[in-house]
PDB file with SEQRES, HELIX, SHEET and CRYST1 records, atoms N, CA, C and O in Angstrom:
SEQRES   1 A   79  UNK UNK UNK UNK UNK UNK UNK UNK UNK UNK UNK UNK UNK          
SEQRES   2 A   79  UNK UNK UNK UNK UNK UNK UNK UNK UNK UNK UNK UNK UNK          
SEQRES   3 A   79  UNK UNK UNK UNK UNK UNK UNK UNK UNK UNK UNK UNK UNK          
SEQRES   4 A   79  UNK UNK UNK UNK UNK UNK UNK UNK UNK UNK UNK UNK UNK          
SEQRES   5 A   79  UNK UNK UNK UNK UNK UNK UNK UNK UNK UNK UNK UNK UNK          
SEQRES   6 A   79  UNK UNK UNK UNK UNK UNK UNK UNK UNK UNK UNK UNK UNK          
SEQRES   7 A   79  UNK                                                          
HELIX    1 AA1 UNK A    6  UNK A   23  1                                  18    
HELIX    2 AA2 UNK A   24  UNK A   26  5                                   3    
HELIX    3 AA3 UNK A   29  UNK A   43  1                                  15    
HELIX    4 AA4 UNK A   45  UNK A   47  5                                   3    
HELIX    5 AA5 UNK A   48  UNK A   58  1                                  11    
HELIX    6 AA6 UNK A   60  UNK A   70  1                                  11    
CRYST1    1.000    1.000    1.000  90.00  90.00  90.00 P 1           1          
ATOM      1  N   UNK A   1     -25.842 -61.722  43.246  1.00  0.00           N  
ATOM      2  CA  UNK A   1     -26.633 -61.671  44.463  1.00  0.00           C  
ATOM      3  C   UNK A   1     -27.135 -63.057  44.811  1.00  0.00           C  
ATOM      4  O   UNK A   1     -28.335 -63.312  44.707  1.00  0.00           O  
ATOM      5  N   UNK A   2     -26.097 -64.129  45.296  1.00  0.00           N  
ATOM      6  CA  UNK A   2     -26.860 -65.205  45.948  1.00  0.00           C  
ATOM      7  C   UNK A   2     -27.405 -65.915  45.215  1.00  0.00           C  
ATOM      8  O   UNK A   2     -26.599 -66.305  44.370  1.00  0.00           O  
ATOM      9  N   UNK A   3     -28.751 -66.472  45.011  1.00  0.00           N  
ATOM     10  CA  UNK A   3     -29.387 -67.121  44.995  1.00  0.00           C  
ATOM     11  C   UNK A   3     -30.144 -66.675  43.755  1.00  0.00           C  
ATOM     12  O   UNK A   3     -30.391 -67.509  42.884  1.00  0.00           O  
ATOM     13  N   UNK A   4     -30.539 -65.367  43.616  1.00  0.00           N  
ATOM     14  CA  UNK A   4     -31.659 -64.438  43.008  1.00  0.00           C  
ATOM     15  C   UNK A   4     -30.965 -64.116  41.520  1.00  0.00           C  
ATOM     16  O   UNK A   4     -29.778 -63.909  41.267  1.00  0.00           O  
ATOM     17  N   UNK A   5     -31.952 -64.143  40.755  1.00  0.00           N  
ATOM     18  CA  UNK A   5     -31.622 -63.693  39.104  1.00  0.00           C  
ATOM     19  C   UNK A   5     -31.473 -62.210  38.775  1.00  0.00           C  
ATOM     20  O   UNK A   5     -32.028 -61.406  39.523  1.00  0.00           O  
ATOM     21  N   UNK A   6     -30.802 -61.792  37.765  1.00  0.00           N  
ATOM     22  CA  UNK A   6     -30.028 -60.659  38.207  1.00  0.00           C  
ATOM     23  C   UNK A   6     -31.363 -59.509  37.918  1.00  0.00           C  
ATOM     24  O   UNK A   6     -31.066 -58.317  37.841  1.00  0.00           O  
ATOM     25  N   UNK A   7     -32.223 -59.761  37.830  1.00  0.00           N  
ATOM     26  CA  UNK A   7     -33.344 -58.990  37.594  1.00  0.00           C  
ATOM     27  C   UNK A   7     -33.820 -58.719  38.936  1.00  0.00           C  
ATOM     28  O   UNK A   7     -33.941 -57.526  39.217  1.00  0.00           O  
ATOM     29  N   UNK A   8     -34.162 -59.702  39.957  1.00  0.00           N  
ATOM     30  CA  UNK A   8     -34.309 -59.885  41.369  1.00  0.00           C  
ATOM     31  C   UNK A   8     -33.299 -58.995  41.940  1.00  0.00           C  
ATOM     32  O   UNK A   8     -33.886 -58.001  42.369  1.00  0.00           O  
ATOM     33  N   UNK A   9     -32.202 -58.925  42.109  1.00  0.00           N  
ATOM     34  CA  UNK A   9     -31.054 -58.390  42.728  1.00  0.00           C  
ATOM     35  C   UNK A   9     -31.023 -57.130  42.486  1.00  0.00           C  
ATOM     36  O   UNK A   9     -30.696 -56.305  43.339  1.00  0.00           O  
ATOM     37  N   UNK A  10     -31.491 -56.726  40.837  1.00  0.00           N  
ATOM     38  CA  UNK A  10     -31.252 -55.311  40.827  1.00  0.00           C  
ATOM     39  C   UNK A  10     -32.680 -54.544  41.384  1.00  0.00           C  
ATOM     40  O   UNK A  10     -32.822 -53.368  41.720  1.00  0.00           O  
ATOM     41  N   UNK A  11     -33.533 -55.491  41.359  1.00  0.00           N  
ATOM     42  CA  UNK A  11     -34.891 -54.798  42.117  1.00  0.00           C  
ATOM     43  C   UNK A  11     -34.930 -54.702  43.900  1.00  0.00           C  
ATOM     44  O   UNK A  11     -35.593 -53.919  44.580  1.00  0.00           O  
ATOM     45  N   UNK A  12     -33.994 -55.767  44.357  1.00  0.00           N  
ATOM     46  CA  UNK A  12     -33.765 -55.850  45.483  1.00  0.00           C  
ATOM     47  C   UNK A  12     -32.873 -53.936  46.268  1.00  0.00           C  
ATOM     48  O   UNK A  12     -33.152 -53.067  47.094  1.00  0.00           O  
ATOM     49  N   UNK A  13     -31.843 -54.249  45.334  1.00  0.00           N  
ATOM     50  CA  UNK A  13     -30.692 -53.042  45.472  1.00  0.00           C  
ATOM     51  C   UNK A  13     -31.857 -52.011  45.050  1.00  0.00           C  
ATOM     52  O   UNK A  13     -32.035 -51.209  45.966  1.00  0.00           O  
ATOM     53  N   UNK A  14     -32.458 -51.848  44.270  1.00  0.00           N  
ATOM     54  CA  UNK A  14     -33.097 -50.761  44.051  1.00  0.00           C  
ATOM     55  C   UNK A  14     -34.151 -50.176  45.374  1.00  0.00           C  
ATOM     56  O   UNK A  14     -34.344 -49.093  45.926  1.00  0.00           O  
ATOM     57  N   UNK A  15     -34.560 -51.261  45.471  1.00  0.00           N  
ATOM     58  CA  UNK A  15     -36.169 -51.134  46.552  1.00  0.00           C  
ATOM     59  C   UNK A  15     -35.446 -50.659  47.906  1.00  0.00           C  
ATOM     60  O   UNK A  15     -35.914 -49.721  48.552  1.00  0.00           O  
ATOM     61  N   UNK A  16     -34.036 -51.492  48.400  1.00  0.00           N  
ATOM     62  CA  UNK A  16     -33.363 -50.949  49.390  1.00  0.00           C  
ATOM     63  C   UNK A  16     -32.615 -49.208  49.333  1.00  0.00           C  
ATOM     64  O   UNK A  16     -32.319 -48.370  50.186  1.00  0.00           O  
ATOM     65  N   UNK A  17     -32.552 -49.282  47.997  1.00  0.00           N  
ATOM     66  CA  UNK A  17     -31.523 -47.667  47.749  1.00  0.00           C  
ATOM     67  C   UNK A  17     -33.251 -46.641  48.345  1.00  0.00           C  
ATOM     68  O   UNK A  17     -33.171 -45.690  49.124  1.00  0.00           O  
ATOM     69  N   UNK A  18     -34.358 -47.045  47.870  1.00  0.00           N  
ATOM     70  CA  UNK A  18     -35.175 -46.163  47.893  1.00  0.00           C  
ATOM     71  C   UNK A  18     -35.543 -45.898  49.344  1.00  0.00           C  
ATOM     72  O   UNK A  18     -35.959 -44.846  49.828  1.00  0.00           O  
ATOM     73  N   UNK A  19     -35.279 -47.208  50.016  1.00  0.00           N  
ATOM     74  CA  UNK A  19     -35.924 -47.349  51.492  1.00  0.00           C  
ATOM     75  C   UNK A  19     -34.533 -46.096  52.138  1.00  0.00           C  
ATOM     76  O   UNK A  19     -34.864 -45.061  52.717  1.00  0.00           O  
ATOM     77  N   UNK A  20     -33.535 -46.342  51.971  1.00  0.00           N  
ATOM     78  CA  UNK A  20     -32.760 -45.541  52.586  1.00  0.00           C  
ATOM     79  C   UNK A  20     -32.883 -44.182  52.288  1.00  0.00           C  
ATOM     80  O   UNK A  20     -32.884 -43.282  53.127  1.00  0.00           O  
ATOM     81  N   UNK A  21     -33.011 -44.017  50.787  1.00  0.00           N  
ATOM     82  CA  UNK A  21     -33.220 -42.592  50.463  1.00  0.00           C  
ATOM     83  C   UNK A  21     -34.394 -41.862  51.371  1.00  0.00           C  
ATOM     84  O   UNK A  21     -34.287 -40.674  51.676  1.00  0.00           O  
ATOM     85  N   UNK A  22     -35.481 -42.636  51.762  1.00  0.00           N  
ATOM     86  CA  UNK A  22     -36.490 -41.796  52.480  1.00  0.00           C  
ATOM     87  C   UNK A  22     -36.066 -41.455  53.967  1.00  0.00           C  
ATOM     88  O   UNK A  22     -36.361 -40.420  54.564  1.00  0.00           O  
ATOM     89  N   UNK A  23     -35.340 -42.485  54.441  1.00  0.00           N  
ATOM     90  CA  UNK A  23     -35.421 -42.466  55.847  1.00  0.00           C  
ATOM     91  C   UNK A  23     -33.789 -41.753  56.028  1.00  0.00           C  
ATOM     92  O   UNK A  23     -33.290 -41.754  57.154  1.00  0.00           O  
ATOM     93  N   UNK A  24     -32.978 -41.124  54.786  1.00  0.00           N  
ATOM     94  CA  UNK A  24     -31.861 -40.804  55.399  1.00  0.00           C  
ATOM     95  C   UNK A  24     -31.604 -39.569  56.379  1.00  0.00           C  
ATOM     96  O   UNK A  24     -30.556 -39.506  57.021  1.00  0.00           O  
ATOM     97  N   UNK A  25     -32.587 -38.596  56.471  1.00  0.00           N  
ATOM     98  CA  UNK A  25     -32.418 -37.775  57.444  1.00  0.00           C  
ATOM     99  C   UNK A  25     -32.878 -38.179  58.962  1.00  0.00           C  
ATOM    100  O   UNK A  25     -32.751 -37.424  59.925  1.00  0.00           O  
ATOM    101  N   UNK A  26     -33.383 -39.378  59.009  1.00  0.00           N  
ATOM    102  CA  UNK A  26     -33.373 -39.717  60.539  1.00  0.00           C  
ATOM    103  C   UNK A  26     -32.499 -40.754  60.725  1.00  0.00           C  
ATOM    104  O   UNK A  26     -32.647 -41.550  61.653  1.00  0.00           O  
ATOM    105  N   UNK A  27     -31.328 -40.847  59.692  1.00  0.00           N  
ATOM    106  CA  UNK A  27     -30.029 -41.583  60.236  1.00  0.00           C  
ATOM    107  C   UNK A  27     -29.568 -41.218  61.017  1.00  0.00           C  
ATOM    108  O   UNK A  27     -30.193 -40.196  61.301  1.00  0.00           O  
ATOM    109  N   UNK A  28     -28.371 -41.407  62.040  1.00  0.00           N  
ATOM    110  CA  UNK A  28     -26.808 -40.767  62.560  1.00  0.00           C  
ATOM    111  C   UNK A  28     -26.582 -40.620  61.905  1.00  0.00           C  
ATOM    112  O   UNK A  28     -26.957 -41.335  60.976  1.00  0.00           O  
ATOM    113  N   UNK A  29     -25.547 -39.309  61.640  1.00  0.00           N  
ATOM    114  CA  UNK A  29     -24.912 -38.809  60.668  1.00  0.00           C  
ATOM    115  C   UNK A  29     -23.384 -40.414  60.665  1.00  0.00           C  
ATOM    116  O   UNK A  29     -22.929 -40.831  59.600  1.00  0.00           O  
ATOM    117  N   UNK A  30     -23.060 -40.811  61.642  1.00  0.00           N  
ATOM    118  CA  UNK A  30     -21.670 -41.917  61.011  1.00  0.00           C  
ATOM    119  C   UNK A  30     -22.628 -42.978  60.281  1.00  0.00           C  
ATOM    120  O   UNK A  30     -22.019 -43.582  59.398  1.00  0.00           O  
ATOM    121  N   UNK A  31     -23.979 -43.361  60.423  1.00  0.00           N  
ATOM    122  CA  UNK A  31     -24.694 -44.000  59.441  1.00  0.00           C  
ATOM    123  C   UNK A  31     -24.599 -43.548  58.051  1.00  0.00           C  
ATOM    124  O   UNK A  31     -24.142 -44.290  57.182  1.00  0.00           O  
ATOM    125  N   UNK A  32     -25.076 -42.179  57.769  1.00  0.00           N  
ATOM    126  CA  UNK A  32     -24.963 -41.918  56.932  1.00  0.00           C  
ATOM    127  C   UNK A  32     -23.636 -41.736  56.051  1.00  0.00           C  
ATOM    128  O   UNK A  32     -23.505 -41.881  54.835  1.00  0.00           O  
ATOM    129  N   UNK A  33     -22.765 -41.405  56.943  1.00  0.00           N  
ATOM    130  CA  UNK A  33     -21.094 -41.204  56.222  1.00  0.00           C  
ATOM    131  C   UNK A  33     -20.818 -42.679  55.538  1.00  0.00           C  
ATOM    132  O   UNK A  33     -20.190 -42.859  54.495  1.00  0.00           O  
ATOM    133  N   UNK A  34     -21.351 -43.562  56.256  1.00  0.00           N  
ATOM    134  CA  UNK A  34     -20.723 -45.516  56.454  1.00  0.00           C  
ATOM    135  C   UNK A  34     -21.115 -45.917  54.948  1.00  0.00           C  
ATOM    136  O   UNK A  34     -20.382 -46.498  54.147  1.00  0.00           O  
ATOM    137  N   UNK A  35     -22.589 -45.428  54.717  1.00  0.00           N  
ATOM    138  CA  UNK A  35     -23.644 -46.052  53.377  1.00  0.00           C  
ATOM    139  C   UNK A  35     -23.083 -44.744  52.578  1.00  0.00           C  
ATOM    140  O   UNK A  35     -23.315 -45.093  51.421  1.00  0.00           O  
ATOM    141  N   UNK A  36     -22.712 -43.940  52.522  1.00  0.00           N  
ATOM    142  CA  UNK A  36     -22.193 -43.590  51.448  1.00  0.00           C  
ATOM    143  C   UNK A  36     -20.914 -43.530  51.070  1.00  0.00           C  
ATOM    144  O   UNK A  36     -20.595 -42.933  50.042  1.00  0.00           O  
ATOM    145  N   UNK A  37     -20.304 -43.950  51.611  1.00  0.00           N  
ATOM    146  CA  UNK A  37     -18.455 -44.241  51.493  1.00  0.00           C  
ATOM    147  C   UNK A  37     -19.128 -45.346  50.801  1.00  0.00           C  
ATOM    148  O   UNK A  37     -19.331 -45.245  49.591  1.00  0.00           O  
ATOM    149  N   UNK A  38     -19.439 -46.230  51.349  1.00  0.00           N  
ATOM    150  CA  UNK A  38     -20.500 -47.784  50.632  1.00  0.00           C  
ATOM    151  C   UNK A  38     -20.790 -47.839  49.243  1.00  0.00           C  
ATOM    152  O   UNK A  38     -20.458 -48.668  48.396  1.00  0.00           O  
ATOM    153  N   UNK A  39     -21.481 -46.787  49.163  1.00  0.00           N  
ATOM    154  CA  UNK A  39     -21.986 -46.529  47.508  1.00  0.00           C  
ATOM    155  C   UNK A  39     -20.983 -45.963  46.769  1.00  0.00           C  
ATOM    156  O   UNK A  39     -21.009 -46.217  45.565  1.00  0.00           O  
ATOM    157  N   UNK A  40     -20.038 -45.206  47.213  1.00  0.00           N  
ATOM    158  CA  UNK A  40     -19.370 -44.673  46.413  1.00  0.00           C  
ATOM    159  C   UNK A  40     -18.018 -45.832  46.154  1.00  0.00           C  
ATOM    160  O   UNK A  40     -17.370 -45.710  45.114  1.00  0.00           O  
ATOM    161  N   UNK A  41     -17.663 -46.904  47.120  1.00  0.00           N  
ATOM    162  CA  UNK A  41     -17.325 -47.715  46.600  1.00  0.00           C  
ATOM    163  C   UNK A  41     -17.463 -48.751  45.894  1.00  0.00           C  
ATOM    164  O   UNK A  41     -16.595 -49.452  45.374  1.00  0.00           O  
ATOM    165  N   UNK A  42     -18.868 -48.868  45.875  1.00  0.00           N  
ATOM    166  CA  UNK A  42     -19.488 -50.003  45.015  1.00  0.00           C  
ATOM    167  C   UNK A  42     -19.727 -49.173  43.635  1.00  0.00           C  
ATOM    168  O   UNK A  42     -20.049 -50.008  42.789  1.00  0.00           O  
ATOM    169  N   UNK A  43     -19.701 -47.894  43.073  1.00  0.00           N  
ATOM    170  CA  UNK A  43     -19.724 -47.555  41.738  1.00  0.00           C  
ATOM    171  C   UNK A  43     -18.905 -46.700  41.358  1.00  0.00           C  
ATOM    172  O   UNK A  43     -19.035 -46.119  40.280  1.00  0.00           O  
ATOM    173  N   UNK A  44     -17.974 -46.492  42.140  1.00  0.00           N  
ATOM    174  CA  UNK A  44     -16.600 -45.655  41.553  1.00  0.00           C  
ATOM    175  C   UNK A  44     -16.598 -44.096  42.157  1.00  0.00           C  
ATOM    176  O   UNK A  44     -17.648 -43.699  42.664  1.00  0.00           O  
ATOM    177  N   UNK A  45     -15.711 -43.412  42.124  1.00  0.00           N  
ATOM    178  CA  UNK A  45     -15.185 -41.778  42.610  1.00  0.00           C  
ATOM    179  C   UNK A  45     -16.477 -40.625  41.745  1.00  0.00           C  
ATOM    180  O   UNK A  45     -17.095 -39.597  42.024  1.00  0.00           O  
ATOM    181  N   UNK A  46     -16.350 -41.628  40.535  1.00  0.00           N  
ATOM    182  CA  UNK A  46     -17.298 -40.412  39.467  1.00  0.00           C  
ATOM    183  C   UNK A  46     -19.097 -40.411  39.791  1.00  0.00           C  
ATOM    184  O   UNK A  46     -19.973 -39.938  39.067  1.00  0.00           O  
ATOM    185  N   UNK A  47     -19.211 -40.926  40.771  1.00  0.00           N  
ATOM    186  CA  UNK A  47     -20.657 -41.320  41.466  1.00  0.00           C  
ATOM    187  C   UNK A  47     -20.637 -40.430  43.322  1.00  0.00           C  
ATOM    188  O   UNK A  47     -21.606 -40.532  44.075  1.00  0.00           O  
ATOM    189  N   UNK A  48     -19.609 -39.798  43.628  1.00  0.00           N  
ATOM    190  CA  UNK A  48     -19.302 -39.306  45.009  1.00  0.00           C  
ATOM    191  C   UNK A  48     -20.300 -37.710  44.881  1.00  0.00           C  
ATOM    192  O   UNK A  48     -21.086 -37.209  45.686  1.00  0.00           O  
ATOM    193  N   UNK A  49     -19.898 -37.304  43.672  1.00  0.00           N  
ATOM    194  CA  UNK A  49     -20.561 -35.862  43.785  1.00  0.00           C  
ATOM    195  C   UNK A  49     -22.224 -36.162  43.184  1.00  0.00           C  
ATOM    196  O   UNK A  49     -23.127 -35.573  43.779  1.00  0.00           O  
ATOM    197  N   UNK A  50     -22.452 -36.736  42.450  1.00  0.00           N  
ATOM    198  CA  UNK A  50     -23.746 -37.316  42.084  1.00  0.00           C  
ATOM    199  C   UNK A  50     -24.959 -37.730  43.173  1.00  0.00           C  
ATOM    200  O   UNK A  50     -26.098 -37.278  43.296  1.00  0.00           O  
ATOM    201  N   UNK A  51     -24.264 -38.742  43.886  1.00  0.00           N  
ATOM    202  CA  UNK A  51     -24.511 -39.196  45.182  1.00  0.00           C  
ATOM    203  C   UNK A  51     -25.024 -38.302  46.910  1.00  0.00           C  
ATOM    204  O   UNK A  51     -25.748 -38.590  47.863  1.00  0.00           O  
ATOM    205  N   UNK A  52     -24.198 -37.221  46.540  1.00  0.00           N  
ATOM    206  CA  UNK A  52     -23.956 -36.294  47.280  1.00  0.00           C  
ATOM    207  C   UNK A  52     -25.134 -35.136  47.068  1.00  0.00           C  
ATOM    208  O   UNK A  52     -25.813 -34.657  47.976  1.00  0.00           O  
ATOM    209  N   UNK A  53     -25.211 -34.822  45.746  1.00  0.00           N  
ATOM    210  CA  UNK A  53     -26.564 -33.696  45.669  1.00  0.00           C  
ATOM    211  C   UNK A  53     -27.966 -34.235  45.631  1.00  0.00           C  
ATOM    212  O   UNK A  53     -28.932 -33.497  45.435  1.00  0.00           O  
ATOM    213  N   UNK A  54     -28.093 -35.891  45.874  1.00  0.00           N  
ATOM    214  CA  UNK A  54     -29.605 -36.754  45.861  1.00  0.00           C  
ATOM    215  C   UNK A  54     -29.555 -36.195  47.007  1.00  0.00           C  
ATOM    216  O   UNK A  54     -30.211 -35.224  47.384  1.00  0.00           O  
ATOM    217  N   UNK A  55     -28.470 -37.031  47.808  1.00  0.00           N  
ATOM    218  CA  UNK A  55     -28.710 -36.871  49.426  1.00  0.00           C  
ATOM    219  C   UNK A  55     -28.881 -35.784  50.044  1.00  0.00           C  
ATOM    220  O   UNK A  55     -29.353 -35.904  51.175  1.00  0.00           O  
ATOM    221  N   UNK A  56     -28.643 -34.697  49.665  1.00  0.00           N  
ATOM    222  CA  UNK A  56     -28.379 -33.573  50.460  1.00  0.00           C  
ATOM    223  C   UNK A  56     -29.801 -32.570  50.188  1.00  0.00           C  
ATOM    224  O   UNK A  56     -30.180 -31.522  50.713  1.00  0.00           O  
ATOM    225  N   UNK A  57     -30.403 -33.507  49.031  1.00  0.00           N  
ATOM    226  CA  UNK A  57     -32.010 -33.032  48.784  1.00  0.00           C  
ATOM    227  C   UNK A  57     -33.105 -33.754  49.554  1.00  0.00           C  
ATOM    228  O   UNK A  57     -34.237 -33.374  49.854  1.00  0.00           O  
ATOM    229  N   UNK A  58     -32.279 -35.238  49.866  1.00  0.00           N  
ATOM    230  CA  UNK A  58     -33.191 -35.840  51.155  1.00  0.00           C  
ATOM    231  C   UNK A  58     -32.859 -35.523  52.101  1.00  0.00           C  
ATOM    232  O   UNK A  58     -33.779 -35.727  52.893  1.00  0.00           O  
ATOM    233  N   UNK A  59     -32.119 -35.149  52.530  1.00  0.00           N  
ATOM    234  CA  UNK A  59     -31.903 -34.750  54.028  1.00  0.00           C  
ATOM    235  C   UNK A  59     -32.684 -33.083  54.458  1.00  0.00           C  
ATOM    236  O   UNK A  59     -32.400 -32.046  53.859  1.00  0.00           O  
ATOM    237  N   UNK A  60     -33.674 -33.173  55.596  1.00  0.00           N  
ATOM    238  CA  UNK A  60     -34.128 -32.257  55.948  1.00  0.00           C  
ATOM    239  C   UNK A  60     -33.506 -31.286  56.161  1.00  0.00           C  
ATOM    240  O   UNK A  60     -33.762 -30.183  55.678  1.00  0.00           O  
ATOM    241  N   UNK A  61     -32.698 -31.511  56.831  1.00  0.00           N  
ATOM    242  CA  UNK A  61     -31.614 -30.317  57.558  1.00  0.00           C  
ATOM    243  C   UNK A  61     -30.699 -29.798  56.279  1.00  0.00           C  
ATOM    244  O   UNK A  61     -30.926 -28.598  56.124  1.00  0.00           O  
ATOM    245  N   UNK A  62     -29.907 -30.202  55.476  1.00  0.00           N  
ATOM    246  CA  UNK A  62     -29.611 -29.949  54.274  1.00  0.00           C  
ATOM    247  C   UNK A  62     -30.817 -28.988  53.403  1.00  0.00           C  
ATOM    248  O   UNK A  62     -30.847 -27.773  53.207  1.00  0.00           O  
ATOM    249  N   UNK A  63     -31.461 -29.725  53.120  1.00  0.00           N  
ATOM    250  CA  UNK A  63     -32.574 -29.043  52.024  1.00  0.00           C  
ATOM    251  C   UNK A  63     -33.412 -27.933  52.492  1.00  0.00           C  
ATOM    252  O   UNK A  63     -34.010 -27.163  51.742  1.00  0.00           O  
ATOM    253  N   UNK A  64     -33.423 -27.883  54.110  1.00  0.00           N  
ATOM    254  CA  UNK A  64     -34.116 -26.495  54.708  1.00  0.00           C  
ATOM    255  C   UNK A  64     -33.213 -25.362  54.687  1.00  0.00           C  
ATOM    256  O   UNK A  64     -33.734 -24.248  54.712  1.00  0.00           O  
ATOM    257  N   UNK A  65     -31.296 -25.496  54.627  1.00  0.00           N  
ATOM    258  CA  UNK A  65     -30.554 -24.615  54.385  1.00  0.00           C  
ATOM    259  C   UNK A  65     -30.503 -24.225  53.542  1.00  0.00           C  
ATOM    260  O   UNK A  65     -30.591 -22.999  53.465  1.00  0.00           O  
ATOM    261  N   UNK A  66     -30.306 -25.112  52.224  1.00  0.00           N  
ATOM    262  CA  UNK A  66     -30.069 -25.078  51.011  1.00  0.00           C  
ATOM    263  C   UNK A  66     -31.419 -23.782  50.245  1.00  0.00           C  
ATOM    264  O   UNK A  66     -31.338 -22.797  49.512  1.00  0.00           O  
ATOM    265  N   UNK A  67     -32.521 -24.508  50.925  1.00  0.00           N  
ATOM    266  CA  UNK A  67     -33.786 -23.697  50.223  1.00  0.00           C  
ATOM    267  C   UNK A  67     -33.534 -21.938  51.004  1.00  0.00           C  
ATOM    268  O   UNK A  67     -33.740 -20.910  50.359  1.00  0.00           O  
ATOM    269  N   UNK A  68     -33.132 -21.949  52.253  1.00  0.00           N  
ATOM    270  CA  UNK A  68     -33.090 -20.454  53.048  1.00  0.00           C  
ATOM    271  C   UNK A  68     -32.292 -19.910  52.525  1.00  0.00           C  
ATOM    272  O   UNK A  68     -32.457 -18.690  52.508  1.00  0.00           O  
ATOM    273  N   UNK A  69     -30.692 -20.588  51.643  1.00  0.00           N  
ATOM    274  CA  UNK A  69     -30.109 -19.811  51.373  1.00  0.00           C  
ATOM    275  C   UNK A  69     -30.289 -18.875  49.602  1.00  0.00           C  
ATOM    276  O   UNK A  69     -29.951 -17.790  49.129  1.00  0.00           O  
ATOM    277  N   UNK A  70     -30.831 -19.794  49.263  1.00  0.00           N  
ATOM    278  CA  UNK A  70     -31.681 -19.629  47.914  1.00  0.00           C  
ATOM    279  C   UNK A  70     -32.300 -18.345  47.935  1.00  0.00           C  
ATOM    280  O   UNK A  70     -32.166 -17.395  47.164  1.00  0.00           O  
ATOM    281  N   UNK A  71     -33.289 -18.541  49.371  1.00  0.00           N  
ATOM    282  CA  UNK A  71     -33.922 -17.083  49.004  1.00  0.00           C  
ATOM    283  C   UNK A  71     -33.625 -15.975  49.996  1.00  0.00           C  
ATOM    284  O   UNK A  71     -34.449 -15.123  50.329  1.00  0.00           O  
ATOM    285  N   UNK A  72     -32.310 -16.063  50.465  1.00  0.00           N  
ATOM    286  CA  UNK A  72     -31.550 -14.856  50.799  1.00  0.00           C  
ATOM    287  C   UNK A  72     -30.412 -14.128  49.680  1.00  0.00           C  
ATOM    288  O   UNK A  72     -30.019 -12.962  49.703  1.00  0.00           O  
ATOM    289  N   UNK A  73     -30.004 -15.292  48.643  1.00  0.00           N  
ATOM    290  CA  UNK A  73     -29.025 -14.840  47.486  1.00  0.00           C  
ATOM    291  C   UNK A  73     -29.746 -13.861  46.866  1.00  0.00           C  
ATOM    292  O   UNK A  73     -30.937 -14.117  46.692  1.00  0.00           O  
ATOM    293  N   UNK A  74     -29.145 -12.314  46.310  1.00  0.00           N  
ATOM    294  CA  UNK A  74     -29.650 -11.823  45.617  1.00  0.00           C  
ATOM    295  C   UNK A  74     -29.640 -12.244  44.227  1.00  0.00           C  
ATOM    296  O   UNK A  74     -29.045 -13.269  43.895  1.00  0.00           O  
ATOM    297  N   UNK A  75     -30.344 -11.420  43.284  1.00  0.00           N  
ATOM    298  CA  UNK A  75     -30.598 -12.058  41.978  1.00  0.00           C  
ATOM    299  C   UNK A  75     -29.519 -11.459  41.465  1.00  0.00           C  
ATOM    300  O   UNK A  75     -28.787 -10.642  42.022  1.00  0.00           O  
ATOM    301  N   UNK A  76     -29.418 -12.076  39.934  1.00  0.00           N  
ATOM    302  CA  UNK A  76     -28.398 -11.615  38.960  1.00  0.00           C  
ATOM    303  C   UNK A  76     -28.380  -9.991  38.632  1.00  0.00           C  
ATOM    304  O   UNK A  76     -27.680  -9.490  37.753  1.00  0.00           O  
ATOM    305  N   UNK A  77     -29.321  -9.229  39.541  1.00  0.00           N  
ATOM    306  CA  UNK A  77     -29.295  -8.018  39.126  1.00  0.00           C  
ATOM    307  C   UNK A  77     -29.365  -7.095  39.818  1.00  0.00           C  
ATOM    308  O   UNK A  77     -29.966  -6.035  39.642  1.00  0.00           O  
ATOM    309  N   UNK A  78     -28.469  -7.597  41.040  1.00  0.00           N  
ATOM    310  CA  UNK A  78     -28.034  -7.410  42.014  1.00  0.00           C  
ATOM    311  C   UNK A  78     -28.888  -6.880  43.229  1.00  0.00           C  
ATOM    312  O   UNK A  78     -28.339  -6.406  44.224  1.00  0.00           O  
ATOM    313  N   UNK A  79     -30.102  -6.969  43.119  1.00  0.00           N  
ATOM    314  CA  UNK A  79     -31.153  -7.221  44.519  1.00  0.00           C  
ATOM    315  C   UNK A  79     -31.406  -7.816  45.084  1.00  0.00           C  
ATOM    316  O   UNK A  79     -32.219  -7.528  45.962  1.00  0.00           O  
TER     317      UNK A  79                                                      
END                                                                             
């Protein structure tokens, strides 16, 4: 990273991963497709599904389905 010691850089990447993580449900969705094709090329294929269930817990619209469908599934005992 430039200029910065690799302690700097990974606090940098970090502080930015977090800034995005909050604000990713008021992305565009091709924003969001762009930064995560992004990430998943900067740490490999085995980081795509990983990547995928953070986000889909930050995203409002995701996590308000996800939670409705939760409590429409019946239970294991069949109610």
């Amino acid at each position: 990273m430039n200029n910065l010691s690799v302690e700097a850089g990974e606090r940098v990447v970090r502080t930015l991963g977090e800034g995005v993580i909050k604000l990713w449900s008021s992305l565009p969705q091709p924003i969001q497709q762009d930064l995560f094709e992004a990430a998943v090329a900067a740490e490999g294929e085995d980081m795509r599904a990983q990547l995928a269930v953070l986000l889909h817990g930050a995203h409002t619209r995701t996590a308000d389905g996800l939670k409705a469908r939760a409590l429409m599934e019946p239970d294991s005992k069949g109610g």
